[in-house]
N, C-alpha and C positions, 0 to 999 in steps of 0.2 A: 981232442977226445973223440972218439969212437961211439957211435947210439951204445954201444954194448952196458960202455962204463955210465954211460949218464942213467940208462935205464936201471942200472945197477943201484947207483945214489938217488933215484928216485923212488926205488921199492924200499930201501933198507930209510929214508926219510918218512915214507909212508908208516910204514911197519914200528917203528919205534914211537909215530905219533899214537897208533890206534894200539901201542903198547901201554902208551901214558894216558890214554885215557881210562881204557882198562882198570888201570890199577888205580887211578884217584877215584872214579867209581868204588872201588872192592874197597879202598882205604873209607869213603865216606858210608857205606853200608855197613861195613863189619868191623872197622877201629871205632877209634875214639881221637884218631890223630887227627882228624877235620872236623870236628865238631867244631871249633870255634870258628870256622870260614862258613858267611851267608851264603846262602842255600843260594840265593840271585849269583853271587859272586862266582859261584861254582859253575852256576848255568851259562853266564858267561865264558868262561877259561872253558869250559868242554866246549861249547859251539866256535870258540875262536879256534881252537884243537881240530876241531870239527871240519872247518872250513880250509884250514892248512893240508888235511889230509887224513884224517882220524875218525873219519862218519862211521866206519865200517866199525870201527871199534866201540863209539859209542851206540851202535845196535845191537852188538854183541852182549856190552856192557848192560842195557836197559833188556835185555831178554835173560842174558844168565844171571848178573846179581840183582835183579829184582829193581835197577835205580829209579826211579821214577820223577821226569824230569818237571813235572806238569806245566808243562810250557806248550803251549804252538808251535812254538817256532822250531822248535828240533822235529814234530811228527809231519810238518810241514816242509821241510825243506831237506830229512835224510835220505828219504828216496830218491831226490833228484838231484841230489849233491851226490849219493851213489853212483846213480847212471852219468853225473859229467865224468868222476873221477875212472871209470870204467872206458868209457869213449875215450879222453884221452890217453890213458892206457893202451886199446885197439889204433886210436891215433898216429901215438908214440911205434909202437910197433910194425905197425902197415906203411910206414915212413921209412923204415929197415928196407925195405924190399921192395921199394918201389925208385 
């Protein structure tokens, strides 16, 4: 495989994580289809979401639907899980061309 294809399955991996975080957000603020999942439980499955590639989504998620995780450990660690997944990104890229 070619950086093209890999960086290819690495953005469309990305993108569908910070898809599903998204939407389990919008599903717990405006359904009633999560209501019965503990609010802990949640905060877990989105920081594990989070960590695989989906940070960018659950900032999105916490600024446009309102979610509010009241936790630490997401206001503590989405900015710098930002800036790794960005670096490797420039990483992955600047490795093309070099």
């Amino acid at each position: 495989m070619d950086i093209v294809n890999i960086i290819s399955i690495v953005v469309g991996v990305v993108l569908a994580l910070n898809i599903l975080t998204i939407s389990l957000m919008w599903l717990r603020f405006h359904t009633r289809i999560l209501d019965k999942v503990n609010e802990k439980t949640l905060n877990i499955i989105l920081f594990v979401l989070g960590m695989l590639g989906g940070f960018i989504g659950i900032f999105i998620g916490i600024e446009t639907v309102g979610y509010d995780t009241e936790n630490r450990l997401f206001g503590k660690w989405l900015k710098r899980v930002v800036v790794l997944e960005i670096a490797i990104a420039v990483c992955i890229i600047a490795s093309q061309y070099m």
